[in-house]
Residue frames as a rotation matrix with the C-alpha (Angstrom) as fourth column:
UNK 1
-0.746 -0.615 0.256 -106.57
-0.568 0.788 0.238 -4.89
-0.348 0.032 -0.937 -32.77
UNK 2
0.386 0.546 -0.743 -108.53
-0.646 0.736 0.205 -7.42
0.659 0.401 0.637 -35.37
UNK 3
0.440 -0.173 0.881 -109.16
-0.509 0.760 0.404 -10.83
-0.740 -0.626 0.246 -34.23
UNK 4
-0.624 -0.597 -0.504 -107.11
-0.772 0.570 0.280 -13.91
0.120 0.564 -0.817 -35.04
UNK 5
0.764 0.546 -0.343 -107.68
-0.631 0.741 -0.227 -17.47
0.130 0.390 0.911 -36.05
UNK 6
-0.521 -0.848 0.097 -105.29
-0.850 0.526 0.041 -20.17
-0.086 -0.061 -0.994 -34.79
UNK 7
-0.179 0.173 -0.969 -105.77
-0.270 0.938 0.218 -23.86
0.946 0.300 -0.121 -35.23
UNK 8
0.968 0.140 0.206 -106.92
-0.244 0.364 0.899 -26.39
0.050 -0.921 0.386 -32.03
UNK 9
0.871 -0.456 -0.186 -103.94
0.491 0.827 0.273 -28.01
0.029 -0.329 0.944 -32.54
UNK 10
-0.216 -0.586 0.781 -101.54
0.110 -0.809 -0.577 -24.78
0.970 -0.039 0.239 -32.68
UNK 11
0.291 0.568 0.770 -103.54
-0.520 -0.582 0.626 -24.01
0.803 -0.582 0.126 -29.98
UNK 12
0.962 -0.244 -0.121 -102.83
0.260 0.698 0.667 -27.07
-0.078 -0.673 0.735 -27.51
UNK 13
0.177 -0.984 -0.035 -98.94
0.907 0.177 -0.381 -26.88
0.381 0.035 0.924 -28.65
UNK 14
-0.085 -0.558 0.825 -98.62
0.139 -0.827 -0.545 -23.22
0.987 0.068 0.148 -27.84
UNK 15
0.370 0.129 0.920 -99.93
-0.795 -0.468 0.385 -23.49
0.480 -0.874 -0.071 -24.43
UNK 16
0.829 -0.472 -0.299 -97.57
0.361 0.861 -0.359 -26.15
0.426 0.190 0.884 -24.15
UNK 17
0.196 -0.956 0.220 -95.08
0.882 0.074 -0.466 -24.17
0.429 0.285 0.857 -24.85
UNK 18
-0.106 -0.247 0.963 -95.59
-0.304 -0.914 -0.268 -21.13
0.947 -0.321 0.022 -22.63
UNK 19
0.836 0.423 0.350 -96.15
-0.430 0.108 0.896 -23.63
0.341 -0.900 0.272 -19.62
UNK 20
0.382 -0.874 -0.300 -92.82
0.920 0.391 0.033 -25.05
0.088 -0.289 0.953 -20.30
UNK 21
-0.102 -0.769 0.631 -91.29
0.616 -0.547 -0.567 -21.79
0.781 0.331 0.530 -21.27
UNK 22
0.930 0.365 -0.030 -92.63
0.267 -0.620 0.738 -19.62
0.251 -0.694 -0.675 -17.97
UNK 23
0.596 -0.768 -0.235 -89.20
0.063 -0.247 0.967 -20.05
-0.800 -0.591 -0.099 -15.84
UNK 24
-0.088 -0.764 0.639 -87.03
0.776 0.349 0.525 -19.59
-0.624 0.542 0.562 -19.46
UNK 25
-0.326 -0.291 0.899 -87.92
0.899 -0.390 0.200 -16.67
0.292 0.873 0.389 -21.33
UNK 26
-0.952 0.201 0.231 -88.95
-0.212 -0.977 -0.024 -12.83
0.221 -0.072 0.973 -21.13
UNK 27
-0.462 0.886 -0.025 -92.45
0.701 0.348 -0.623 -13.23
-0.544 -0.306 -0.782 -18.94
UNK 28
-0.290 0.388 -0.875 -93.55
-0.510 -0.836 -0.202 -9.63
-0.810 0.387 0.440 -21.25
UNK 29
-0.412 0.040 -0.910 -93.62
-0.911 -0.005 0.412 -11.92
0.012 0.999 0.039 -24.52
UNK 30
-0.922 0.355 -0.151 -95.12
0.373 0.921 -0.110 -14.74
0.100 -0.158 -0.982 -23.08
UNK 31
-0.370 0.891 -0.262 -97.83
0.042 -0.266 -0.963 -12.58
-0.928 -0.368 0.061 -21.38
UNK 32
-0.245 0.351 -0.904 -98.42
-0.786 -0.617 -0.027 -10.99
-0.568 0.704 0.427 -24.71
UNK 33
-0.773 0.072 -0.630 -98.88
-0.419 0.688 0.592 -14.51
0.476 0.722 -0.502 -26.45
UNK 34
-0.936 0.279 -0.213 -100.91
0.339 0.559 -0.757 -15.70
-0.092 -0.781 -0.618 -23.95
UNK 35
-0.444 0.631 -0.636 -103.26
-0.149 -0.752 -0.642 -13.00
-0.884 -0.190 0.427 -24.39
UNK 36
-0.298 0.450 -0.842 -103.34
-0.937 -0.306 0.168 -13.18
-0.182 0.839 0.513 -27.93
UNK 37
-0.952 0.094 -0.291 -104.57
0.030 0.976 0.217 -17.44
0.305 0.198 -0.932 -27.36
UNK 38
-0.658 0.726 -0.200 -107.49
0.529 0.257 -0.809 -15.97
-0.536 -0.638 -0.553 -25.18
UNK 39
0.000 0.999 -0.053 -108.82
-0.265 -0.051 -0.963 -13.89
-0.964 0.014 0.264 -27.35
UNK 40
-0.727 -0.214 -0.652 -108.44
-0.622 -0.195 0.758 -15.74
-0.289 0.957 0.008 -30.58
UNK 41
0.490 0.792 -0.363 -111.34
-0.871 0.441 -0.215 -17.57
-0.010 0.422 0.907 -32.69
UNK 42
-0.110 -0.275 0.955 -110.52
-0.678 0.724 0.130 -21.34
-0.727 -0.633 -0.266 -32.27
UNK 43
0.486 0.430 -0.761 -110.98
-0.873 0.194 -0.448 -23.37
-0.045 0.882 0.470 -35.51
UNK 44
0.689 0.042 0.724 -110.15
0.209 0.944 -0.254 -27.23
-0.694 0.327 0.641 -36.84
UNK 45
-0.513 -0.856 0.060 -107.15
0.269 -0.095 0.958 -27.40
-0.815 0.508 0.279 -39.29
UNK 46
-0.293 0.503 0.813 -109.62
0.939 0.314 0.143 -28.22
-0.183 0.805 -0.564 -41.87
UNK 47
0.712 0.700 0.052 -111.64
0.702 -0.707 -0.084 -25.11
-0.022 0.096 -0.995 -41.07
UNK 48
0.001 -0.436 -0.900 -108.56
0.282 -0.863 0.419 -22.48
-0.959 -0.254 0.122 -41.01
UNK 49
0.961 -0.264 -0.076 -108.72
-0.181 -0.402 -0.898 -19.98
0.207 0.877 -0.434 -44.43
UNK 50
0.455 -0.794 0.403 -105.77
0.864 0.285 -0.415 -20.60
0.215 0.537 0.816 -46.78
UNK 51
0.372 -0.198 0.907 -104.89
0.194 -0.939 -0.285 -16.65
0.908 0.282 -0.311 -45.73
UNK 52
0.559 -0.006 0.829 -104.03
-0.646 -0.631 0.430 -16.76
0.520 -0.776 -0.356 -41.84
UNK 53
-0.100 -0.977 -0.186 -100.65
-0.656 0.206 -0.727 -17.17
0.748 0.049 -0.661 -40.38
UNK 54
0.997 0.057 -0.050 -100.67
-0.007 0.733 0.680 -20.81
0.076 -0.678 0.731 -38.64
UNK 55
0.315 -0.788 0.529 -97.57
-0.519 0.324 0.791 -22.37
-0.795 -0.523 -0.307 -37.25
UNK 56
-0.287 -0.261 0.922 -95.10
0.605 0.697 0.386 -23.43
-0.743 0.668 -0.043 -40.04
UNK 57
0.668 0.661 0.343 -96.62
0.709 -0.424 -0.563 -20.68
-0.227 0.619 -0.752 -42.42
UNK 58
-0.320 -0.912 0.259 -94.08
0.739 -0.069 0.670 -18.80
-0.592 0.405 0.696 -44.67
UNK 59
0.607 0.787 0.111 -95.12
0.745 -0.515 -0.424 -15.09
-0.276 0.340 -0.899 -45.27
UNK 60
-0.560 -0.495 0.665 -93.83
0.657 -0.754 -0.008 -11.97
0.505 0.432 0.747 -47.25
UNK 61
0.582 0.603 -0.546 -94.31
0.811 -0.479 0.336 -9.09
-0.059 -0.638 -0.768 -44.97
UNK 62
0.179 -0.235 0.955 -93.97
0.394 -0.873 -0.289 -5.30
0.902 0.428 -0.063 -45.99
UNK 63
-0.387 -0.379 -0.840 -92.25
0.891 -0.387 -0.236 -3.05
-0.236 -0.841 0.488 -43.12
UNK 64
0.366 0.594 0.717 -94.89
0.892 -0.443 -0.089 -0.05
0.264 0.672 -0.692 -43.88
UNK 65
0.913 0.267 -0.310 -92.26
0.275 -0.961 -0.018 2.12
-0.302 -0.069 -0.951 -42.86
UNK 66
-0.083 -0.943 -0.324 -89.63
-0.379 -0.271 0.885 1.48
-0.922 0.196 -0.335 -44.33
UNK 67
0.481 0.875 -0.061 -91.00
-0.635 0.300 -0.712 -0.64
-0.605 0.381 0.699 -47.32
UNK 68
-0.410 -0.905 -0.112 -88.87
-0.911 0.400 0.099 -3.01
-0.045 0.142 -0.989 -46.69
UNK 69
0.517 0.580 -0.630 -89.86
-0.547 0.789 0.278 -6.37
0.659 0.201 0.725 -47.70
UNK 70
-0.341 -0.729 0.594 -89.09
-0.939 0.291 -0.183 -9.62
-0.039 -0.620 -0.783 -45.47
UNK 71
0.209 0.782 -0.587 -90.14
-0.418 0.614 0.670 -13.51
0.884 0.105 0.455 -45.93
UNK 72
-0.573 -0.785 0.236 -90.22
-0.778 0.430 -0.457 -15.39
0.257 -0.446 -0.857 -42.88
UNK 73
0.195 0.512 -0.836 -91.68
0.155 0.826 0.542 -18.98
0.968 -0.236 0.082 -41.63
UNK 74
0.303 0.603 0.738 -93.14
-0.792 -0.272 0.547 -19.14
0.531 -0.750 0.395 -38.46
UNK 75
0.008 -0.045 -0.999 -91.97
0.062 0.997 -0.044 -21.68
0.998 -0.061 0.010 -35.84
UNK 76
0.959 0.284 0.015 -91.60
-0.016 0.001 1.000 -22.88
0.283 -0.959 0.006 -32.58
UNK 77
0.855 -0.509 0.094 -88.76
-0.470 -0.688 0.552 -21.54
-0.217 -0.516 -0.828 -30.43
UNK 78
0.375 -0.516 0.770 -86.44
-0.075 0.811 0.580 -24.75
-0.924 -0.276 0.266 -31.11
UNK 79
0.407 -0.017 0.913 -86.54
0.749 0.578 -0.323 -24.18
-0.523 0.816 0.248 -34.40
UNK 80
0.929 0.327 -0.171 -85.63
0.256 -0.905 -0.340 -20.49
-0.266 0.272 -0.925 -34.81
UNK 81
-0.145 -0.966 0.212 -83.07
0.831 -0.003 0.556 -19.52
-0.537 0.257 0.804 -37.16
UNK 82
0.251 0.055 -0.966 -82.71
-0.219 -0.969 -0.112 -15.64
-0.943 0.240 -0.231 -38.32
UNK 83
-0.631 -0.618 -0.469 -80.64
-0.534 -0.092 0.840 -16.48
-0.563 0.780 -0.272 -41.29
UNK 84
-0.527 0.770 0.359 -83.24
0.804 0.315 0.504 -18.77
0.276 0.555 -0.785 -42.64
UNK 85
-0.440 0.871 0.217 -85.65
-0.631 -0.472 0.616 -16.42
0.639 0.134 0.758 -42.01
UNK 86
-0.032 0.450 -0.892 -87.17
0.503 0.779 0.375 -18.78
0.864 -0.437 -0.251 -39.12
UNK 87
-0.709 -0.029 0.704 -88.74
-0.496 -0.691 -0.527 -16.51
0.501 -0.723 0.476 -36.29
UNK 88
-0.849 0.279 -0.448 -89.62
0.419 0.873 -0.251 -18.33
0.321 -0.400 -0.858 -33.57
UNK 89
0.223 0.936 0.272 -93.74
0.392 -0.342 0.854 -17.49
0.893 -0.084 -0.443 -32.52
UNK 90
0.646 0.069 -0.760 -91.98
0.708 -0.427 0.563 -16.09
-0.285 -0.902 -0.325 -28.81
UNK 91
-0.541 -0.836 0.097 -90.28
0.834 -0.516 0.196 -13.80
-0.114 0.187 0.976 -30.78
UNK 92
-0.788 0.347 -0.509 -91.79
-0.181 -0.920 -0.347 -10.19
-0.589 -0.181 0.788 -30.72
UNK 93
-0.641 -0.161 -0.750 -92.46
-0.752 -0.060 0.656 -10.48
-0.151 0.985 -0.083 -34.54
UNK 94
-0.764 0.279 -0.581 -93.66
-0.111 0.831 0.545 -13.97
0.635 0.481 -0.604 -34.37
UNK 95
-0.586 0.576 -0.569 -96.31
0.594 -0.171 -0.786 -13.08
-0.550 -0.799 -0.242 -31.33
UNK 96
-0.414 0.211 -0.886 -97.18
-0.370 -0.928 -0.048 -10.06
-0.832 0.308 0.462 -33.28
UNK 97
-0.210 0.432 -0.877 -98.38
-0.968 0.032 0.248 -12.17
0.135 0.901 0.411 -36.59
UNK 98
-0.932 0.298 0.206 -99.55
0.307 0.952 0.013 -15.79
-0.192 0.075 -0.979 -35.50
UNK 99
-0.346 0.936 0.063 -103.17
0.744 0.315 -0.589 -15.78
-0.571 -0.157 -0.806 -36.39
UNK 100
0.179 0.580 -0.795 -103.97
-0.480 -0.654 -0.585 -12.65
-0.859 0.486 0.162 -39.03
UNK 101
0.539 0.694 0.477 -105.08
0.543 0.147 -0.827 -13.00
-0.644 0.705 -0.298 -42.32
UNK 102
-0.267 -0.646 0.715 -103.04
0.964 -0.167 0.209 -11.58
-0.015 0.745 0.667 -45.69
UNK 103
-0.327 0.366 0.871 -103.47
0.433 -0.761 0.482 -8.03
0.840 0.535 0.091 -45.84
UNK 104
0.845 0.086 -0.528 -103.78
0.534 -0.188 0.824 -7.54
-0.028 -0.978 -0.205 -41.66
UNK 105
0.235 -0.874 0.425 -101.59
0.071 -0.421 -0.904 -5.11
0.969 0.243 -0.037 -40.20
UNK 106
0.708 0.109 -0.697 -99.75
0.637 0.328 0.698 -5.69
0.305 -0.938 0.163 -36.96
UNK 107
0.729 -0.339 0.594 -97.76
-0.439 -0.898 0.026 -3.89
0.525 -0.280 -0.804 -34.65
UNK 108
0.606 -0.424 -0.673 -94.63
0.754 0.576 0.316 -5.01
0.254 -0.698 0.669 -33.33
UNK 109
0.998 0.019 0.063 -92.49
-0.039 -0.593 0.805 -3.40
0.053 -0.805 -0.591 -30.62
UNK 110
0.250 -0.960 -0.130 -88.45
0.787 0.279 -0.551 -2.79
0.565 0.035 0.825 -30.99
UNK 111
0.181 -0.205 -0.962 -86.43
0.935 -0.267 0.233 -1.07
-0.304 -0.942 0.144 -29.14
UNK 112
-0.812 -0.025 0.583 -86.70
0.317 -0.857 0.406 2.13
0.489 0.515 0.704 -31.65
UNK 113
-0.661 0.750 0.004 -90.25
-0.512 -0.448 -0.733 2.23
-0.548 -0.487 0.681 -30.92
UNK 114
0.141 0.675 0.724 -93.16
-0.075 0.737 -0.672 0.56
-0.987 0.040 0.155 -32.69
UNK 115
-0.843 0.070 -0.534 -93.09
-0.519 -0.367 0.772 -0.28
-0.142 0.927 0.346 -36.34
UNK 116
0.153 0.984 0.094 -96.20
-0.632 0.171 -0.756 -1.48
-0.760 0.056 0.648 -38.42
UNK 117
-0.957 -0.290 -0.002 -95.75
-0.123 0.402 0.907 -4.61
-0.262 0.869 -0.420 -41.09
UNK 118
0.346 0.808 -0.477 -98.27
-0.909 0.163 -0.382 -5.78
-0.231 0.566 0.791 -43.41
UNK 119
-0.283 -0.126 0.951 -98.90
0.296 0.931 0.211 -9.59
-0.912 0.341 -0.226 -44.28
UNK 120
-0.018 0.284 -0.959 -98.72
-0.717 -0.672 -0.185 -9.16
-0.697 0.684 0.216 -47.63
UNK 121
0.345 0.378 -0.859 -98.37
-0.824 0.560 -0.084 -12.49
0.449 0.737 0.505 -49.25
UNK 122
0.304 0.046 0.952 -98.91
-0.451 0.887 0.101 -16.12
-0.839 -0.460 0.290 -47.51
UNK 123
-0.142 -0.854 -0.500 -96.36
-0.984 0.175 -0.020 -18.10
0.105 0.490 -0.866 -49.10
UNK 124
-0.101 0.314 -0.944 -97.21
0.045 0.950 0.311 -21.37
0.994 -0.011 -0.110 -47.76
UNK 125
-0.189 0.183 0.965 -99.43
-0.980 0.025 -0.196 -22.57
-0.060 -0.983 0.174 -44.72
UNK 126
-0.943 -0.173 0.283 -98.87
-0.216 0.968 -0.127 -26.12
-0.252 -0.181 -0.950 -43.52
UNK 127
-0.450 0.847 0.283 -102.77
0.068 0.349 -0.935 -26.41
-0.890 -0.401 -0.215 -43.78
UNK 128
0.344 0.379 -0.859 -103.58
-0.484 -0.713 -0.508 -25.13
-0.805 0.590 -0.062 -46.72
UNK 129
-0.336 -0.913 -0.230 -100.75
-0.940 0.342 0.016 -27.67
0.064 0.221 -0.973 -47.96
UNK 130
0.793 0.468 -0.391 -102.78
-0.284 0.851 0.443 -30.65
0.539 -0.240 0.807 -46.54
UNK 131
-0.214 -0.769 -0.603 -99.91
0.085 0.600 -0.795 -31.16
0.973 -0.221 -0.063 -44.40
UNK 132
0.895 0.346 0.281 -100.34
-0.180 -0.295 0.938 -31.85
0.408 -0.891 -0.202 -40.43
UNK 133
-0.216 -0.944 0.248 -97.82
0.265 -0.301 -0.916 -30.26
0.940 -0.132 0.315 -38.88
């Protein structure tokens, strides 16, 4: 497992949101976010590369076994809509890619067994955008 890069201010909102969410969702996909906040590299909007999936970030991601292609935008649980393509960051998927970098490969966990995607192309990140989101 590579390290990630999340914003401070991702940062503050997600542990937000797993202190509300404790008594409301799957405690396995919380843990597993949780984990990935402790051991990620901490940065300033300003300072995040234009390459690594922040909150609000809209990536093309390659299913490297099926090479199936998929775009989706990151968000926060309220906001999550499959059909848009809107996976919410306590979703496996969206736990599994918050912080890497274009061209990282992550593992996420279905009930087949594991598959492997690839960020292959950062579509838009709120930061990168000059937007503060």
């Amino acid at each position: 497992m590579g390290s990630i890069t999340i914003t401070q201010r991702d940062l503050e909102r997600l542990r937000n949101l797993l202190s509300d969410a404790v008594s409301q969702s799957s405690r396995d996909y919380l843990e597993k976010l949780e984990a990935e906040l402790n051991r990620a590299t901490i940065v300033t909007p300003e300072e995040i590369p234009a390459d690594v999936v922040t909150m609000n970030s809209t990536v093309r991601l390659v299913d490297l076994d099926t090479d199936e292609d998929m775009i989706v935008t990151l968000v926060y649980p309220d906001e999550a809509d499959i059909r848009q393509g809107k996976i919410s960051v306590l979703a496996p998927i969206g736990t599994g890619m918050i912080g890497y970098r274009v061209g990282d490969i992550f593992e996420w966990e279905v009930p087949e067994g594991t598959r492997r995607l690839k960020i292959a192309e950062m579509m838009y990140q709120p930061e990168a955008a000059g937007k503060d989101i």
